[in-house]
N, C-alpha and C positions, 0 to 999 in steps of 0.2 A: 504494500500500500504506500504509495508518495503521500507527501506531505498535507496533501489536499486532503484525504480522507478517501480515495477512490484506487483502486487497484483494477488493471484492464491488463488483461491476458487475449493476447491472440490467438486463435485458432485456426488451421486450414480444415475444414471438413471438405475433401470432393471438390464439388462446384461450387463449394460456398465457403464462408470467411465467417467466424464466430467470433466475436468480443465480448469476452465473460466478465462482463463489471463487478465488484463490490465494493459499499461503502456508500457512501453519501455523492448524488448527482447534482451538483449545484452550478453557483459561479464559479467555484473557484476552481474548478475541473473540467468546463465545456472546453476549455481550449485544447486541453491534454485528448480529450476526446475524438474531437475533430481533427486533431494531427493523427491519432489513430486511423483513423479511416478516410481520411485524407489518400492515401497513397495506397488502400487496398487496391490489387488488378483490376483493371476496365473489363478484363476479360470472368471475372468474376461475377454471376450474375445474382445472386443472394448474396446481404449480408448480414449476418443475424446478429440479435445484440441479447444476449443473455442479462437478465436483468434480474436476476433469481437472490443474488448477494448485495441487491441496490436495496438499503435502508432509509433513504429520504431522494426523494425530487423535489427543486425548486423548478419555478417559471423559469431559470436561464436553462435548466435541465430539458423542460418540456421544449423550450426554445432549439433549443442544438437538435434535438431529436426529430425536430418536426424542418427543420433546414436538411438536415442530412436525408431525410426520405425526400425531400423534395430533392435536392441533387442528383439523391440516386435515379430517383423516377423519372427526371428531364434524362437523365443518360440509358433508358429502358431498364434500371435494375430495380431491384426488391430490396426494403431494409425489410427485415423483421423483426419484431420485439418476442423472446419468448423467456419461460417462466416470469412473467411480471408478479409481483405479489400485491393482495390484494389491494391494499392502499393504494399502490400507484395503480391500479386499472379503475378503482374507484375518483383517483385525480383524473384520468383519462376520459370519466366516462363525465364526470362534472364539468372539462374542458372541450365537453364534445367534442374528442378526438378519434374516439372509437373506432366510428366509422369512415375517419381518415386514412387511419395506422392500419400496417398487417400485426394484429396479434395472433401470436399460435398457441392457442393453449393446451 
């Protein structure tokens, strides 16, 4: 875990690219974030974000995540959110996001 309070572990699964967060998704980690997935393959067409170890989201949280699926999706790819716990899918569902985001549950 860096200093921020968020721990990001990459993954190659196959065709896809896993980021297994834990820790707190705030301000003070969206950047550490985005440099993450930043430079994942173009040729990569999922990119999942394990959220199963993410103990708080703030709005800059919701923020990064809702940029990042929009990036991916102007470039034809997929984020996906999966294990979310329940609090953040209930932030989700408060922020009408639901039906924005791919969750897999």
């Amino acid at each position: 875990m860096d200093d921020n309070g968020l721990a990001i572990d990459v993954i190659n699964r196959g065709g896809a690219v896993a980021l297994l967060l834990e820790g707190e998704l705030d301000l003070d980690c969206t950047d550490e974030l985005q440099t993450c997935l930043g430079p994942v393959d173009a040729s990569v067409p999922i990119v999942a974000l394990d959220l199963g170890g993410v103990t708080f989201v703030d709005s800059w949280g919701l923020v990064t995540i809702v940029r990042e699926h929009r990036r991916l999706s102007e470039a034809g790819r997929t984020l996906e959110l999966h294990r979310v716990p329940s609090r953040v899918l209930d932030l989700l569902a408060r922020t009408e996001l639901l039906d924005y985001l791919q969750v897999v549950i």
